[in-house]
C-alpha positions in Angstrom: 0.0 0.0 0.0 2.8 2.3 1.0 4.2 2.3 -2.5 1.0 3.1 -4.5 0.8 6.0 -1.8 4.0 7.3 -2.8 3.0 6.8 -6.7 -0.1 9.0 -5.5 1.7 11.8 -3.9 4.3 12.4 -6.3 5.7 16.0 -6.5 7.3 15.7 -10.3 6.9 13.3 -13.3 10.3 12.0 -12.7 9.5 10.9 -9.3 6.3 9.9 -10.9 8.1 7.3 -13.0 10.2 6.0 -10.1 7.8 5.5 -8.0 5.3 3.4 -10.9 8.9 1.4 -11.6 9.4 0.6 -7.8 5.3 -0.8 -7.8 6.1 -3.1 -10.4 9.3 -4.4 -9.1 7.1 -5.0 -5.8 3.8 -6.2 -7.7 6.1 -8.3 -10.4 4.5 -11.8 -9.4 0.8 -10.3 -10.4 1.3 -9.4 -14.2 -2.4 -9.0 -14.7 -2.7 -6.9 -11.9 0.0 -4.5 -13.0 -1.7 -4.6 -16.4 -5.0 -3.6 -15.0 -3.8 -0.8 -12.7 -1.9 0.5 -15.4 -3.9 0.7 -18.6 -7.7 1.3 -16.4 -6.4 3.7 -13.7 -3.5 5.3 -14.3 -3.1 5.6 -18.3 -6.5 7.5 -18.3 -7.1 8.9 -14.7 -3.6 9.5 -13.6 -3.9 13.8 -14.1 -7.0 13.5 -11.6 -5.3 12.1 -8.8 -1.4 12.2 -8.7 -0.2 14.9 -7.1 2.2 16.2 -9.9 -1.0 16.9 -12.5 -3.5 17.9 -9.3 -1.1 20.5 -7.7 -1.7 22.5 -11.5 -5.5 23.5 -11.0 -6.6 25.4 -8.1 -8.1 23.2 -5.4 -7.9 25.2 -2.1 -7.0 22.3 -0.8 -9.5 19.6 -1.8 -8.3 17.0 -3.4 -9.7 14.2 -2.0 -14.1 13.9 -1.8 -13.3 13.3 2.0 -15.5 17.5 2.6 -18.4 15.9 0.2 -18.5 12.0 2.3 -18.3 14.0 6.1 -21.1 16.2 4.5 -23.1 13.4 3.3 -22.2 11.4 6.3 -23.5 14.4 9.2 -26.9 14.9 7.4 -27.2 11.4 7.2 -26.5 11.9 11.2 -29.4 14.7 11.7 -31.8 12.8 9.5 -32.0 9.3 11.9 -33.9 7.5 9.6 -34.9 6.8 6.1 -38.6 6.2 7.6 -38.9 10.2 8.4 -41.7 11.9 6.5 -40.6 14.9 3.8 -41.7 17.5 6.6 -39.8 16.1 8.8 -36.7 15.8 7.4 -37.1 19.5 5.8 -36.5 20.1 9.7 -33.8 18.2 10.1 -31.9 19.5 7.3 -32.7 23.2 8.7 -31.0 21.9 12.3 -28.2 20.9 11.0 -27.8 24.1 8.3 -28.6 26.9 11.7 -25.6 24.7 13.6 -23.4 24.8 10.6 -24.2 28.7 9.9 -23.4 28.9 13.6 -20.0 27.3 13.9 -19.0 29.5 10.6 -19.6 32.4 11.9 -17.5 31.4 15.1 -15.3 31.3 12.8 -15.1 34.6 11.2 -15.1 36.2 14.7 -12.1 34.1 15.9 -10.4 35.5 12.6 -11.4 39.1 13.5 -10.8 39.4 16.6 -7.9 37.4 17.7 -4.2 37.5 16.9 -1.6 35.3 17.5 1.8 36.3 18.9 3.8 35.7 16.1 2.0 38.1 14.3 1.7 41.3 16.3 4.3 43.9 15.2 5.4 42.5 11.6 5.7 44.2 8.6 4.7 41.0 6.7 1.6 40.7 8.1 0.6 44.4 9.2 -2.2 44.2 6.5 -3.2 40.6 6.6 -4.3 40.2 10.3 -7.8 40.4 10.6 -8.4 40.9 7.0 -7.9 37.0 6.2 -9.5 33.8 7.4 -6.7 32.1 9.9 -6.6 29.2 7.5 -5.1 31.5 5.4 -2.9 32.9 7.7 -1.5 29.7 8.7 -0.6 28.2 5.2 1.4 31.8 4.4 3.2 30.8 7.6 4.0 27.4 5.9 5.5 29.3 2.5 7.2 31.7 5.2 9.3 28.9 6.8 10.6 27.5 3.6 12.3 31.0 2.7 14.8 30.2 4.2 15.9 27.9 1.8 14.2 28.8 -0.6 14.4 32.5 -0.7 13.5 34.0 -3.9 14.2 31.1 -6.4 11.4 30.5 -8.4 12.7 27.0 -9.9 13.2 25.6 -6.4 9.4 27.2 -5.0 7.5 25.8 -8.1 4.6 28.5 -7.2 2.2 26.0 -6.1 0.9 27.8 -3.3 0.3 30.8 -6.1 -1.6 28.6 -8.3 -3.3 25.6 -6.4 -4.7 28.2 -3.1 -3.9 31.8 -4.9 -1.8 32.7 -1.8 1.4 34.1 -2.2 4.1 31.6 -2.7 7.2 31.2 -1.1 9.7 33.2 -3.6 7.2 36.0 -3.4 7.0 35.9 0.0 10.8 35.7 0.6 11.0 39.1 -2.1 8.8 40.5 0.3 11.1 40.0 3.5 14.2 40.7 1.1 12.4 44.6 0.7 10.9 44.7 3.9 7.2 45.3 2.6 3.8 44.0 3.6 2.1 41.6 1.8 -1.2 43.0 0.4 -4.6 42.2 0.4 -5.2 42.4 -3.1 -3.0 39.7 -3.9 -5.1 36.9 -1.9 -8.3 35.3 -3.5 -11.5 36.4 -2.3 -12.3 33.2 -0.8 -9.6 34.1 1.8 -11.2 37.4 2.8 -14.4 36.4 3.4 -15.1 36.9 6.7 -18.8 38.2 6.9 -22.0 36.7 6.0 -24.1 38.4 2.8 -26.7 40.0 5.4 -23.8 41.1 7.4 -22.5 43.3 4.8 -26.2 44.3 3.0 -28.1 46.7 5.3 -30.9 45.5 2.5 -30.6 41.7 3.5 -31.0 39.6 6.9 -30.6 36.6 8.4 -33.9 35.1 7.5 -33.2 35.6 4.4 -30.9 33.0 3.9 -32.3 29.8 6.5 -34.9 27.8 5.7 -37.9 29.3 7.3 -40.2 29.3 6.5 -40.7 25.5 6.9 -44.1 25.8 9.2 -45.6 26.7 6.0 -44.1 23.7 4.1 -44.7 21.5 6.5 -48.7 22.2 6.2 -48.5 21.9 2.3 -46.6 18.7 2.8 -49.0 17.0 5.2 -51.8 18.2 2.9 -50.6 16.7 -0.1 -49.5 13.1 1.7 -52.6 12.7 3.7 -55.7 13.0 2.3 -59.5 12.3 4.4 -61.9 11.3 2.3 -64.8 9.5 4.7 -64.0 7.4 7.5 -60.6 6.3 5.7 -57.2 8.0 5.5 -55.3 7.2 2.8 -51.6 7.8 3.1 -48.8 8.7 0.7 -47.6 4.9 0.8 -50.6 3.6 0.0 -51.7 2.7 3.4 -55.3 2.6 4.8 -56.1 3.3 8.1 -59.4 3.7 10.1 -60.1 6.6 11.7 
């Protein structure tokens, strides 16, 4: 396993090549298996997964569908049961969307208001702090502490960070500390800088606008159209009779 994970995150073709030589010198005893991996996974899908062809698109960091699985896996969580009426569930999904709404707005207020020691008083950052998300700020502190061997060498830094996360990379950053300037706000992606909600920013917008209220309402139209009384009988959505 270890040696298709190294095939996997492979920084350049050349390692790229070593690494598929070193699986078949490992795998040599399976010739069909080698054939199959080969010629169905990695002839046609190896530029969707192998770090060398994934690290030229901007990802932000997603390169995996682990976000879309934990996602799918949570509401899965709030919903309980696959017996759970639409109404129902339309409530469930809301629960879970107010908590989620709730936890990222925690997190734009930690990114606001607090600031960490190894910021206060630098140049570098002076116009960053409080203006970025701290995800942000922490990955610029990664690019920072390969300056120093690094510097301002742009064959040795590769520009990924520039071009997978549009953040500054580490040979800009390290021309930056060479001239003793700031880094600037117009040269990180929006996505980075968003630290309000829409209705925060819009006097013309609010809160309600965005949740899923209101549901009440639904949840009447719903019941209506499942359950219908004709009589002495109730006839459900599924068919069912009941007595009443």
């Amino acid at each position: 396993m270890a040696v298709w994970l190294d095939i996997v995150d492979s920084e350049t073709e050349e390692a790229y090549i070593d690494n598929w030589t070193r699986f078949k010198v490992v795998y040599a005893k399976f010739p069909k298996f080698l054939d199959y991996v080969e010629k169905t996974i990695l002839d046609p899908f190896k530029e969707k997964f192998v770090r060398f062809w994934v690290d030229k698109n901007l990802h932000m960091g997603n390169t995996t569908t682990n976000r879309a699985e934990s996602a799918h896996a949570q509401l899965k969580k709030y919903l309980s049961s696959s017996m759970g009426d639409l109404s129902t569930n339309w409530q469930s999904v809301h629960d879970m969307l107010e908590l989620q709404h709730t936890a990222i707005h925690a997190s734009f207020q930690t990114s606001i208001i607090m600031l960490e020691h190894r910021f206060n008083g630098k140049v570098l950052w002076s116009r960053l702090i409080r203006n970025i998300s701290r995800e942000a700020l922490h990955h610029l502190v990664v690019e920072y502490n390969k300056t120093l061997e690094i510097g301002t060498d742009k064959s040795k830094c590769g520009c990924l960070s520039l071009i997978t996360y549009i953040l500054p990379c580490v040979c800009m950053i390290g021309l930056k500390i060479k001239n003793d300037t700031a880094l600037r706000l117009d040269e990180i992606n929006t996505h980075w800088k968003r630290l309000r909600f829409e209705y925060e920013v819009d006097p013309k917008l609010h809160k309600a606008d965005i949740s899923l209220l209101p549901w009440i309402f639904f949840r009447y139209i719903f019941r209506k159209l499942c359950y219908f009384s004709f009589c002495p009988v109730l006839i459900s959505c599924t068919g069912a009779f009941q007595i009443i």
